[in-house]
Biotite code that builds the C-alpha atoms (Angstrom):
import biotite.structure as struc

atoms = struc.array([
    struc.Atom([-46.253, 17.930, 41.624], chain_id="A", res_id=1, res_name="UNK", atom_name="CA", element="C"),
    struc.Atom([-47.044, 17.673, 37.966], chain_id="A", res_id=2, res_name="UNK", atom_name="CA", element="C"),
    struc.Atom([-44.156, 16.731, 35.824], chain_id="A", res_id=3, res_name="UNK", atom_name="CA", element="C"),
    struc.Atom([-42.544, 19.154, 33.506], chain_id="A", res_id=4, res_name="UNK", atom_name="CA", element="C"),
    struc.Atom([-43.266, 18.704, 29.478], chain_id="A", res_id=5, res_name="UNK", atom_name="CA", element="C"),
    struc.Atom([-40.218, 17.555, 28.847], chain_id="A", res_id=6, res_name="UNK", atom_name="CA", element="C"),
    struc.Atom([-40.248, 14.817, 31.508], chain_id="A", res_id=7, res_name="UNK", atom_name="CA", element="C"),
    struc.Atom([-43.648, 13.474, 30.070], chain_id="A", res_id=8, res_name="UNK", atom_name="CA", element="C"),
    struc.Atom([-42.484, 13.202, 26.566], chain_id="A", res_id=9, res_name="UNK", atom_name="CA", element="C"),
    struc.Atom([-39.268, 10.942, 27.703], chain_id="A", res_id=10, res_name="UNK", atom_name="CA", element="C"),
    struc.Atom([-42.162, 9.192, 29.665], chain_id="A", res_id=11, res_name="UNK", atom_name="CA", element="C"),
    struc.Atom([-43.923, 8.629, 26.681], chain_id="A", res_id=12, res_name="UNK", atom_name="CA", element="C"),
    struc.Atom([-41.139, 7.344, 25.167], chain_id="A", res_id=13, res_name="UNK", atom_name="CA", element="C"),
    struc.Atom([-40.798, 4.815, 27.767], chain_id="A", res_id=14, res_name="UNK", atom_name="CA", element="C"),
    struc.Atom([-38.216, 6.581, 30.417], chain_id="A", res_id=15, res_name="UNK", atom_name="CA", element="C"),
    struc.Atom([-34.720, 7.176, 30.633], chain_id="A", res_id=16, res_name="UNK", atom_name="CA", element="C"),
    struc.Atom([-34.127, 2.850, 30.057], chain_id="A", res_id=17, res_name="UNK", atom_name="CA", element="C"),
    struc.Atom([-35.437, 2.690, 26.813], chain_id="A", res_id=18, res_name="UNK", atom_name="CA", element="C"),
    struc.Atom([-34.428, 6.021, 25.338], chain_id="A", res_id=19, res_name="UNK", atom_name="CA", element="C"),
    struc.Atom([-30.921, 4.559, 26.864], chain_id="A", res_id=20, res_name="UNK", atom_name="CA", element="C"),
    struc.Atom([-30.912, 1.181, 24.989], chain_id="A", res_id=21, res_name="UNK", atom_name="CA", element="C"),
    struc.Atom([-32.038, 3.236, 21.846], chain_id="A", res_id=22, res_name="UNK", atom_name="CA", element="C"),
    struc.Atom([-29.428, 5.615, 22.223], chain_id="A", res_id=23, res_name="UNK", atom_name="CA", element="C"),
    struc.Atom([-26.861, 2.514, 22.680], chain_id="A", res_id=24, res_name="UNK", atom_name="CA", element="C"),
    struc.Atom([-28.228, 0.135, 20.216], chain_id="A", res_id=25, res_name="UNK", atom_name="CA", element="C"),
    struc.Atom([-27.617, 3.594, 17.662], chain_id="A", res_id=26, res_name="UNK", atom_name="CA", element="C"),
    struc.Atom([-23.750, 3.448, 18.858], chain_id="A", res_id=27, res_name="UNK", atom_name="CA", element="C"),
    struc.Atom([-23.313, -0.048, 18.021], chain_id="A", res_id=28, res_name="UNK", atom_name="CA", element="C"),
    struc.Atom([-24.961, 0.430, 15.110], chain_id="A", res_id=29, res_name="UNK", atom_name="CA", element="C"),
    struc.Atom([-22.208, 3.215, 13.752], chain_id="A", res_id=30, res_name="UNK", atom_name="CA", element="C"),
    struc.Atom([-19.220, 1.239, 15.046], chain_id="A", res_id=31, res_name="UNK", atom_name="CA", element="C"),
    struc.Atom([-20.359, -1.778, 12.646], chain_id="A", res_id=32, res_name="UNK", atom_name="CA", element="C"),
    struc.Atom([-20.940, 0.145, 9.804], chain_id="A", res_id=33, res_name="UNK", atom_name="CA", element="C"),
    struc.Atom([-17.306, 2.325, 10.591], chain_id="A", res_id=34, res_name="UNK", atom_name="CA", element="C"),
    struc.Atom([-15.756, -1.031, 11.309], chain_id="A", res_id=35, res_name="UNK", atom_name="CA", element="C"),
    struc.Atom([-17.106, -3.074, 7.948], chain_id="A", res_id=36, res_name="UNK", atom_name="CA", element="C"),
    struc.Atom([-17.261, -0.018, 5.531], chain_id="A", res_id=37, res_name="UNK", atom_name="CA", element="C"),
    struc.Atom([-16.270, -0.500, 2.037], chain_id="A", res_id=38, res_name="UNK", atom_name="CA", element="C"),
    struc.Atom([-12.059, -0.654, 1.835], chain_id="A", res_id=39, res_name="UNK", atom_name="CA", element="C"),
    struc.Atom([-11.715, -3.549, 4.849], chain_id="A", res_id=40, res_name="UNK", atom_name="CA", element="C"),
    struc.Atom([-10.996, -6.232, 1.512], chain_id="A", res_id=41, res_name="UNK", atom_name="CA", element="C"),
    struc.Atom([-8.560, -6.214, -1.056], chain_id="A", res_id=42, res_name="UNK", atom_name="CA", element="C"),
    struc.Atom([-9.586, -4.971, -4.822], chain_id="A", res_id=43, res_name="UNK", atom_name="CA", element="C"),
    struc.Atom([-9.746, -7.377, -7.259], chain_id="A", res_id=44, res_name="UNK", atom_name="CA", element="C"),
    struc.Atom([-8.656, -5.687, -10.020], chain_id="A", res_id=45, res_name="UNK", atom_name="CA", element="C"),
    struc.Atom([-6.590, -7.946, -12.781], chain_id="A", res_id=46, res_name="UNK", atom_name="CA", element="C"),
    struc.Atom([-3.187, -8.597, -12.515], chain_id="A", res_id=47, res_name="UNK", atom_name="CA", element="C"),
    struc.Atom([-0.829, -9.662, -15.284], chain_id="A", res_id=48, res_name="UNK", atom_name="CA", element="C"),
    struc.Atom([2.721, -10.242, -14.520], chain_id="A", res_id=49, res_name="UNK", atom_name="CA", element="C"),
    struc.Atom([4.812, -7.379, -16.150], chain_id="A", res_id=50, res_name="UNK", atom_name="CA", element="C"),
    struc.Atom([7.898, -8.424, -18.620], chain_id="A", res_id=51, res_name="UNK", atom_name="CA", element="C"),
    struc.Atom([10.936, -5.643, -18.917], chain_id="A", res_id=52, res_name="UNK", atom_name="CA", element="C"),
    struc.Atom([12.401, -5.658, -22.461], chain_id="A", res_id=53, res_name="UNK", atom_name="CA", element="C"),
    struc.Atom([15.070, -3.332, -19.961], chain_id="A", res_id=54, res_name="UNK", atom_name="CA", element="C"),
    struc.Atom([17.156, -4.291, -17.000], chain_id="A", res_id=55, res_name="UNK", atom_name="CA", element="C"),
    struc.Atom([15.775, -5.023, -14.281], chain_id="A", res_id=56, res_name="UNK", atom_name="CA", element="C"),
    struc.Atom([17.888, -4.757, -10.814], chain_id="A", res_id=57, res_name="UNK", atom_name="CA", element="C"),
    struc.Atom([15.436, -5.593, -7.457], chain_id="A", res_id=58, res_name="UNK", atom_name="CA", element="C"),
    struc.Atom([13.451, -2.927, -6.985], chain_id="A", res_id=59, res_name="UNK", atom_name="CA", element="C"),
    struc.Atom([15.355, -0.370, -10.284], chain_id="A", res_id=60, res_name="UNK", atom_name="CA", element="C"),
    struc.Atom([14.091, -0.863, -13.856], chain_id="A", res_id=61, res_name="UNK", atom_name="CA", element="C"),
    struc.Atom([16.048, 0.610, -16.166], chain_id="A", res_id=62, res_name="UNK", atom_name="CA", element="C"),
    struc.Atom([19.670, 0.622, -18.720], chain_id="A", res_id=63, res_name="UNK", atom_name="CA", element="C"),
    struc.Atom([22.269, 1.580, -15.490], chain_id="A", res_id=64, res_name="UNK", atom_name="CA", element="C"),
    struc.Atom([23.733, 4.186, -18.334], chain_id="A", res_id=65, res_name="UNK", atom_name="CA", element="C"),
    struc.Atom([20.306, 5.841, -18.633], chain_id="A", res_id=66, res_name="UNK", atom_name="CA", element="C"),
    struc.Atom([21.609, 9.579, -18.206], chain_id="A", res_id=67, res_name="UNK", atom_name="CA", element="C"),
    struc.Atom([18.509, 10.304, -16.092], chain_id="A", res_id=68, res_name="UNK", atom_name="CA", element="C"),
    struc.Atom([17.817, 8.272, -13.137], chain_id="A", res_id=69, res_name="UNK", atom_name="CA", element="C"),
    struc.Atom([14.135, 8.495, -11.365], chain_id="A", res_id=70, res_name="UNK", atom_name="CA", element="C"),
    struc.Atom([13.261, 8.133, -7.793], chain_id="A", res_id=71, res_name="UNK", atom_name="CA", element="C"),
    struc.Atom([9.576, 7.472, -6.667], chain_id="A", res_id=72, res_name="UNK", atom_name="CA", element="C"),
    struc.Atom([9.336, 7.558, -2.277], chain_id="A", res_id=73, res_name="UNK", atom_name="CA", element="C"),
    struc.Atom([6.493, 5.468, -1.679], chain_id="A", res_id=74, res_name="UNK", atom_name="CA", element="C"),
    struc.Atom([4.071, 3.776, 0.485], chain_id="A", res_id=75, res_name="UNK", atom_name="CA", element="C"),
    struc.Atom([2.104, 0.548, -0.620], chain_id="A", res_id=76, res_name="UNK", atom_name="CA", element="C"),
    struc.Atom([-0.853, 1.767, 1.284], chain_id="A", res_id=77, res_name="UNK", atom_name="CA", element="C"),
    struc.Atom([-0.743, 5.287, 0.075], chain_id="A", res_id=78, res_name="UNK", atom_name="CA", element="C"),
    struc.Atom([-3.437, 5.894, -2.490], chain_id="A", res_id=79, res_name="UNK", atom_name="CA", element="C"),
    struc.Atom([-1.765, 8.514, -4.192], chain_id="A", res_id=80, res_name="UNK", atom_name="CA", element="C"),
    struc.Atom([0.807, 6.523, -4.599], chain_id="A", res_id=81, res_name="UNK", atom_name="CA", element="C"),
    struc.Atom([-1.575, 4.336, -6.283], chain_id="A", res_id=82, res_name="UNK", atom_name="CA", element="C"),
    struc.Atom([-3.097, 6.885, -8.200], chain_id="A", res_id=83, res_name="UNK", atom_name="CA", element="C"),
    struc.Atom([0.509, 7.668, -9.357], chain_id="A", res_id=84, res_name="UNK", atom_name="CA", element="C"),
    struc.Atom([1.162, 3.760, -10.686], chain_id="A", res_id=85, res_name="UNK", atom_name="CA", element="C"),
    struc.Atom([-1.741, 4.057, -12.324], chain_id="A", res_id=86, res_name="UNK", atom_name="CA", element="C"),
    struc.Atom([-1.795, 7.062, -14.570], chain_id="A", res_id=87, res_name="UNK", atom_name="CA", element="C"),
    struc.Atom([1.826, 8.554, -14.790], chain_id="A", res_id=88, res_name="UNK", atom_name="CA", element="C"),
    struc.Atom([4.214, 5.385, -13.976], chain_id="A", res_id=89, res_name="UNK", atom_name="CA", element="C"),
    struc.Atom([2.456, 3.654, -17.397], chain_id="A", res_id=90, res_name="UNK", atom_name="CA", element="C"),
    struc.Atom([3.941, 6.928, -19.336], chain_id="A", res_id=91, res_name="UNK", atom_name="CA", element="C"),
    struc.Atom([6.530, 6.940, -17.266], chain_id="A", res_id=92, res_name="UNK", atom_name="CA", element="C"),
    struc.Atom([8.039, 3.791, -18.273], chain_id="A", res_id=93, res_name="UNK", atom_name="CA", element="C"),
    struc.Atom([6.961, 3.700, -22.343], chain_id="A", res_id=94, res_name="UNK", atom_name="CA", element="C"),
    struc.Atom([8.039, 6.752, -22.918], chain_id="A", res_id=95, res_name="UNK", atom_name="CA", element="C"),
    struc.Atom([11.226, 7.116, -20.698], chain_id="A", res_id=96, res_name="UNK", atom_name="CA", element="C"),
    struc.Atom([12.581, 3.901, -19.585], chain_id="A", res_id=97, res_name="UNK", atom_name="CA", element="C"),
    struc.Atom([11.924, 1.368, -21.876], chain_id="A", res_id=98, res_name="UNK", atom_name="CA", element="C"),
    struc.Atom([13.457, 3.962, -24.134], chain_id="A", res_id=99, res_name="UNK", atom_name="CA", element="C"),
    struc.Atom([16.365, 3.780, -22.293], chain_id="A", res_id=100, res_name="UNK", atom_name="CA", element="C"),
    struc.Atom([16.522, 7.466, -21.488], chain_id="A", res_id=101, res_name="UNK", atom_name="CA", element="C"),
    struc.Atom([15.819, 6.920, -17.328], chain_id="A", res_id=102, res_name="UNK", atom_name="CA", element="C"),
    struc.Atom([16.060, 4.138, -14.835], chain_id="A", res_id=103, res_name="UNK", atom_name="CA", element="C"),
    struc.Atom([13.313, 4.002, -12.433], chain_id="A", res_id=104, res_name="UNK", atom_name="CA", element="C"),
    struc.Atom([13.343, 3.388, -8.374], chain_id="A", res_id=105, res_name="UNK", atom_name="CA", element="C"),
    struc.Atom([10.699, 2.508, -5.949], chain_id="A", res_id=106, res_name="UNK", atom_name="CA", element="C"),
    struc.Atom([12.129, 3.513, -2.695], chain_id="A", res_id=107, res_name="UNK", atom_name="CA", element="C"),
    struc.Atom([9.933, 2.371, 0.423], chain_id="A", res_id=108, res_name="UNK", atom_name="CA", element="C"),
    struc.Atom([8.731, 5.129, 2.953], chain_id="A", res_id=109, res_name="UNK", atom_name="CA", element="C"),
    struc.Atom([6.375, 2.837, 4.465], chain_id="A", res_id=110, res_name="UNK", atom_name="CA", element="C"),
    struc.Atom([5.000, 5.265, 7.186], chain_id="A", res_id=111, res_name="UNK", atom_name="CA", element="C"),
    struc.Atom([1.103, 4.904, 7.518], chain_id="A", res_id=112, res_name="UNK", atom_name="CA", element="C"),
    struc.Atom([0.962, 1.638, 9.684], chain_id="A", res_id=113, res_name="UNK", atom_name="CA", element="C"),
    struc.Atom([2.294, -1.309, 9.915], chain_id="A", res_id=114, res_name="UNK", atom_name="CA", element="C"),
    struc.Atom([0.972, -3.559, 7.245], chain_id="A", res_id=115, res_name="UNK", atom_name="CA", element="C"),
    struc.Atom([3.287, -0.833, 5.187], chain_id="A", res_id=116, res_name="UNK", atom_name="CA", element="C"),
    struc.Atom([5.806, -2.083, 6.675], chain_id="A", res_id=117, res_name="UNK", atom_name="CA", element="C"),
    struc.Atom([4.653, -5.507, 5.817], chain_id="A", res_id=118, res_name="UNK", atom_name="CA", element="C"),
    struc.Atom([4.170, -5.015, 2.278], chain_id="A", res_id=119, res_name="UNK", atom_name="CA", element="C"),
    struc.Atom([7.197, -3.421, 1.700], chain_id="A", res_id=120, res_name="UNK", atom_name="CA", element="C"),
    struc.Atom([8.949, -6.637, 3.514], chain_id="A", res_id=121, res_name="UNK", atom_name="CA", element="C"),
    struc.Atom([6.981, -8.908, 1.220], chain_id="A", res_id=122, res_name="UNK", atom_name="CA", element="C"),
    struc.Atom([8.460, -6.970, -1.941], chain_id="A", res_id=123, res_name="UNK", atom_name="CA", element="C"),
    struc.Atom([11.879, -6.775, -0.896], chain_id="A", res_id=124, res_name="UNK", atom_name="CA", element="C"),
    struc.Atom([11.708, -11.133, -0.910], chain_id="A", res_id=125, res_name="UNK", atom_name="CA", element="C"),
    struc.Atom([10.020, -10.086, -3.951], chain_id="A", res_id=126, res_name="UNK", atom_name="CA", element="C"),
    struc.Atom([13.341, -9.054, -5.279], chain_id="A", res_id=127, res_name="UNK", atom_name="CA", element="C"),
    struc.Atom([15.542, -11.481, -4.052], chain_id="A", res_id=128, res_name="UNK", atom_name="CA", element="C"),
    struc.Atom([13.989, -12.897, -7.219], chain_id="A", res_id=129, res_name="UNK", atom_name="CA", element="C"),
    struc.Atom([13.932, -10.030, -9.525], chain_id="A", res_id=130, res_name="UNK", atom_name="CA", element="C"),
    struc.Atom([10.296, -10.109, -8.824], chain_id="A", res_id=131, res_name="UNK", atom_name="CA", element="C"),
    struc.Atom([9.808, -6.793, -7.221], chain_id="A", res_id=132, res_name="UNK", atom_name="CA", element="C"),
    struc.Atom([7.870, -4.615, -9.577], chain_id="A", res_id=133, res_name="UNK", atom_name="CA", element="C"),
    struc.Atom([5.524, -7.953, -9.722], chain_id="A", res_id=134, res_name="UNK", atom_name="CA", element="C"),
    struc.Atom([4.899, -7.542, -6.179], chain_id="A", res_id=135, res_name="UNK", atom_name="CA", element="C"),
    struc.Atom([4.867, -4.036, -6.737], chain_id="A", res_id=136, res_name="UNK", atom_name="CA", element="C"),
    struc.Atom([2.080, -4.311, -8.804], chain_id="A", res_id=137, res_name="UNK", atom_name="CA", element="C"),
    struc.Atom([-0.144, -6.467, -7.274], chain_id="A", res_id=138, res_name="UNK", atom_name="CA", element="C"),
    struc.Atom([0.003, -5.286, -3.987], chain_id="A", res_id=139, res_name="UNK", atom_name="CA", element="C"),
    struc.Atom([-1.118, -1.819, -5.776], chain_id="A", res_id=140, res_name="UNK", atom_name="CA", element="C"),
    struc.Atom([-3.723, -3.269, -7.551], chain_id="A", res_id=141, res_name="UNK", atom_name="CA", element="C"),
    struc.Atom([-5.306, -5.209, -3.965], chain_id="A", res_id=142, res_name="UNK", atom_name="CA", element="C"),
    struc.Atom([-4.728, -1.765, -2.134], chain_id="A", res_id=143, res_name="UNK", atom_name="CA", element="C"),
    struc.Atom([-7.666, -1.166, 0.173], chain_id="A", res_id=144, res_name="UNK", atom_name="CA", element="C"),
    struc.Atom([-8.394, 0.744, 3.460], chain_id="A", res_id=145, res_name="UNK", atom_name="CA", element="C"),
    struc.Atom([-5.368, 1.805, 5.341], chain_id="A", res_id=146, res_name="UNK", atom_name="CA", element="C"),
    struc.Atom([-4.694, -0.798, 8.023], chain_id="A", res_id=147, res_name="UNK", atom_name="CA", element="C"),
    struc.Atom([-7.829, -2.845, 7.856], chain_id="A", res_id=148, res_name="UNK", atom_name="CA", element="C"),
    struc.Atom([-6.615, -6.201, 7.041], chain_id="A", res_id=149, res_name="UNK", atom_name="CA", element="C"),
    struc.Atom([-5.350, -6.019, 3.135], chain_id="A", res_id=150, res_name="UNK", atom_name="CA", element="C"),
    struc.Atom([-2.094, -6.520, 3.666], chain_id="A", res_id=151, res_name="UNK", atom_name="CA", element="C"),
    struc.Atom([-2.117, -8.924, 6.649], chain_id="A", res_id=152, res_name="UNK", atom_name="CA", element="C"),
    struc.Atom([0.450, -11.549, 6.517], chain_id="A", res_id=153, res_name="UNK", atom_name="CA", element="C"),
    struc.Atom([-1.953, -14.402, 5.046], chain_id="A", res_id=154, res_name="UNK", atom_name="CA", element="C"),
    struc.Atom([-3.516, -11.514, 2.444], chain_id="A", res_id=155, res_name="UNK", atom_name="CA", element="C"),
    struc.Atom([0.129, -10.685, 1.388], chain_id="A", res_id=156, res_name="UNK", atom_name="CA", element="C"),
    struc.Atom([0.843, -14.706, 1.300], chain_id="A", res_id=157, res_name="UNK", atom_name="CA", element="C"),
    struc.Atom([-1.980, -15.051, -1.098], chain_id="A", res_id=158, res_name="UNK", atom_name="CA", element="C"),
    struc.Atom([-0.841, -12.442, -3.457], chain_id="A", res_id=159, res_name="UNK", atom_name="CA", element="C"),
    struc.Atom([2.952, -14.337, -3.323], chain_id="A", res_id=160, res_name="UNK", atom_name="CA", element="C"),
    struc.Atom([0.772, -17.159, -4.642], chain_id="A", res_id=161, res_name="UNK", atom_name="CA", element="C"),
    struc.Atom([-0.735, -15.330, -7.436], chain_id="A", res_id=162, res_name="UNK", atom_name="CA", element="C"),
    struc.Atom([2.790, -14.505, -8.384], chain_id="A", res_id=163, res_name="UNK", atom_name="CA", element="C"),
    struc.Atom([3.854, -17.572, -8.314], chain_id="A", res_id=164, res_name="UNK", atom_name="CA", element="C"),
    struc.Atom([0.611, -19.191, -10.446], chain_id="A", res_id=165, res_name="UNK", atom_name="CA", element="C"),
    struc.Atom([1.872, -16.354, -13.243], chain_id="A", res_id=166, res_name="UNK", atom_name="CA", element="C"),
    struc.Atom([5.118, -16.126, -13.138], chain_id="A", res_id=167, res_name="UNK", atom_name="CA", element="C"),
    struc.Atom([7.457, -19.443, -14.558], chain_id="A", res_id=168, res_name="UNK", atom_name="CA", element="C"),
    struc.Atom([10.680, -18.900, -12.513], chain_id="A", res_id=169, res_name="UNK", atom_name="CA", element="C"),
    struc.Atom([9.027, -17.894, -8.728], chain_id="A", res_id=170, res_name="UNK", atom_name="CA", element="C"),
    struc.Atom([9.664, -19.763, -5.905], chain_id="A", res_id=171, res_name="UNK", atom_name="CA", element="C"),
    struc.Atom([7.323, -19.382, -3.394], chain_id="A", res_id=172, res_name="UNK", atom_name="CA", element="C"),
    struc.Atom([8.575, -21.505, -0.878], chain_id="A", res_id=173, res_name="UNK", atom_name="CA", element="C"),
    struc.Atom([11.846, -19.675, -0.840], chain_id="A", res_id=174, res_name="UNK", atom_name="CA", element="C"),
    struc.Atom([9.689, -16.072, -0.838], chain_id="A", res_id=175, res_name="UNK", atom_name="CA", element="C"),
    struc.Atom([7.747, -17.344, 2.346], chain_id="A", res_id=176, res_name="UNK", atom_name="CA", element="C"),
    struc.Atom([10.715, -18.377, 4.340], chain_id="A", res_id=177, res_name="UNK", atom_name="CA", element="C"),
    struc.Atom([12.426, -15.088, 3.494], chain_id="A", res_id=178, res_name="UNK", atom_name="CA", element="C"),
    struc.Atom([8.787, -13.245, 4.812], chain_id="A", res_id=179, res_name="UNK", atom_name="CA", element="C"),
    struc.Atom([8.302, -15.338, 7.773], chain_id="A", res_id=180, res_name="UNK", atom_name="CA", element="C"),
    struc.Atom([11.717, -14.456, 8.810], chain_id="A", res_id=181, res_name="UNK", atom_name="CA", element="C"),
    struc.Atom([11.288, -10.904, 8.862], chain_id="A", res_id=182, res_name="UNK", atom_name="CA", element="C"),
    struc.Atom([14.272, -10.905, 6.298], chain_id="A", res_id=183, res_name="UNK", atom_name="CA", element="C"),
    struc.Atom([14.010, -7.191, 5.920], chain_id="A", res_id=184, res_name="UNK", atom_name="CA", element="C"),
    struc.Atom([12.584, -5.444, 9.066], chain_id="A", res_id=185, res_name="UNK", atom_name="CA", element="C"),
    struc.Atom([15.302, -3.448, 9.263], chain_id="A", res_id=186, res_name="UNK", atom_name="CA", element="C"),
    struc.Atom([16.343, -2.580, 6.410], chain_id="A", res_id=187, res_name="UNK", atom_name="CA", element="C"),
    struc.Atom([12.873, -1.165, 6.054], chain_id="A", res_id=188, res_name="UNK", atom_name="CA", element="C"),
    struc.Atom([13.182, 0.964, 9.120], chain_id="A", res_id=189, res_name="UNK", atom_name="CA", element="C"),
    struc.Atom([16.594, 2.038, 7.977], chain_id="A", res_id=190, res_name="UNK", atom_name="CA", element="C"),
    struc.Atom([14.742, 3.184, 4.345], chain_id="A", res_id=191, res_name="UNK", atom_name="CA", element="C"),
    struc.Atom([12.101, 5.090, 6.493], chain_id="A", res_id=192, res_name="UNK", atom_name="CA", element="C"),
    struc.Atom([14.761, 6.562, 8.454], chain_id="A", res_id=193, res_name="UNK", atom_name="CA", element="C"),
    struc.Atom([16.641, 7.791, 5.532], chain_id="A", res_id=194, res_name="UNK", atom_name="CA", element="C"),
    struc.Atom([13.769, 9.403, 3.804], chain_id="A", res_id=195, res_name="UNK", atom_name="CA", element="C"),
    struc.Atom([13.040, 11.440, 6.890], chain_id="A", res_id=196, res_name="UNK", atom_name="CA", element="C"),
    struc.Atom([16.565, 12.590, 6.617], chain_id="A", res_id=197, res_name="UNK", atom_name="CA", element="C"),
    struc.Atom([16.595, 13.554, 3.121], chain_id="A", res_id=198, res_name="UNK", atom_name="CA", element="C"),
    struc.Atom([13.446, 15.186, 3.611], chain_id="A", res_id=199, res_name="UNK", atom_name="CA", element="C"),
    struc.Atom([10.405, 13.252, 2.425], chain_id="A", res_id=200, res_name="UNK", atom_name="CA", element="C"),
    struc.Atom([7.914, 14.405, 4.459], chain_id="A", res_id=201, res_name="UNK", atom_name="CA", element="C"),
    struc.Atom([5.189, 12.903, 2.524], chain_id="A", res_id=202, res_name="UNK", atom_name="CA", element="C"),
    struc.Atom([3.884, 10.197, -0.796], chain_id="A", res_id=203, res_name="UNK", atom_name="CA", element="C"),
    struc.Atom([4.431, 9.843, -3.335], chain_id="A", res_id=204, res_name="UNK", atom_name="CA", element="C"),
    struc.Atom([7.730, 12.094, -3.552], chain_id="A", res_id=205, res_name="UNK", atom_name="CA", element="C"),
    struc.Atom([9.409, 11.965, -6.704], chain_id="A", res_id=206, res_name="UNK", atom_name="CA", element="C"),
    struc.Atom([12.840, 12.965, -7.593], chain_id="A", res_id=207, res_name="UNK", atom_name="CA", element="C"),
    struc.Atom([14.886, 13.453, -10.969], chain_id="A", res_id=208, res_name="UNK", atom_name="CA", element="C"),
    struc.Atom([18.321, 13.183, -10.857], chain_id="A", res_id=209, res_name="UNK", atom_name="CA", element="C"),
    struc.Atom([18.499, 14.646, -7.309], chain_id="A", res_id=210, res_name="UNK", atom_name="CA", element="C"),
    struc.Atom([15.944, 16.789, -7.774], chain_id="A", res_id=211, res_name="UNK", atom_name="CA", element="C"),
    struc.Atom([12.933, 16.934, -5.623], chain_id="A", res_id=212, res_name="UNK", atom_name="CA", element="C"),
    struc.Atom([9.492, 17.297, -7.967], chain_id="A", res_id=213, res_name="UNK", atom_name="CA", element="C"),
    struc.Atom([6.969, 18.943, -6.268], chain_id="A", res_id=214, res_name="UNK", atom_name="CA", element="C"),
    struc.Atom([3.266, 17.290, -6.102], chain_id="A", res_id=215, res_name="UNK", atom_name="CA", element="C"),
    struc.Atom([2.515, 14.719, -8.964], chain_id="A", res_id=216, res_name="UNK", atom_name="CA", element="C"),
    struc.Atom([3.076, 15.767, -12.064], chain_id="A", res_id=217, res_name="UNK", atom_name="CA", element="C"),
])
């Protein structure tokens, strides 16, 4: 019985086995490039530790009489949070809080995964030593694909380091054991839980004096 036309061109092709391998060697192929796409490293945009010429308390910047007080909900991996630290917190702060007319608060809602959760551990040690917005920064500036490695524990290590190389009074050794010792796990969970309650249903979510700012203005 003569094949049909379509049977004699996968024939040609050399049968169902090769057109299989093809087919599979194609898969593999995708998952490698999905897998090592750009974003699975950290940026390596310039950091310079930031000095307050305000006070600074943990993770609030700011003169505690300011009579308006700023609250930013955020996620370290977000990257409109990021976008937000890097074209309206810069304003933000010259024009308002160095100024002494707001304090400003980072407030973690570390919901995408968990090297959020991670990050916003490492900056909480951060603050032990008044060192939060450093770690802040930094960990903005590295920000890379959600969940691909950037904020692993020997990633976010490295960036305590580069901390420590810039800034005179850091102790990493006393940052590291606070890390490794999940420190602030729960107090983490506890921040995510309390966002959810208020409302936050999303990053960055910015509120003045109470008062929930829609989108980011």
């Amino acid at each position: 019985k003569p094949k049909p036309p379509w049977r004699e061109t996968i024939d040609s092709w050399g049968g169902f086995t090769v057109i299989g391998a093809i087919a599979l060697a194609i898969v593999i192929a995708g998952v490698l490039v999905f897998v090592n796409r750009p974003g699975s490293s950290a940026n390596s945009a310039e950091f310079t530790a930031r000095q307050f010429d305000v006070p600074v308390n943990g993770n609030v910047v700011g003169d505690p009489n300011a009579p308006v007080r700023i609250i930013e909900y955020g996620d370290f991996q977000c990257p409109h949070c990021e976008n937000f630290f890097q074209t309206i917190e810069p304003t933000l702060m010259e024009e308002y809080v160095q100024t002494g007319k707001a304090t400003f608060e980072f407030r973690n809602y570390a919901f995408i995964g968990p090297e959020s959760t991670r990050a916003a551990e490492a900056a909480l040690c951060a603050a032990d030593q008044n060192q939060f917005w450093n770690f802040h920064d930094i960990l903005f500036l590295r920000q890379g694909r959600e969940n691909s490695g950037v904020f692993s524990d020997s990633n976010l290590k490295g960036y305590a380091r580069t901390i420590d190389d810039a800034v005179d009074d850091f102790d990493y050794n006393a940052w590291e054991s606070c890390f490794d010792a999940g420190t602030y796990e729960a107090q983490v969970t506890e921040e995510n839980r309390s966002a959810t309650n208020a409302g936050i249903g999303s990053t960055p979510t910015v509120l003045v004096n109470g008062k929930q700012i829609p989108g980011v203005q």
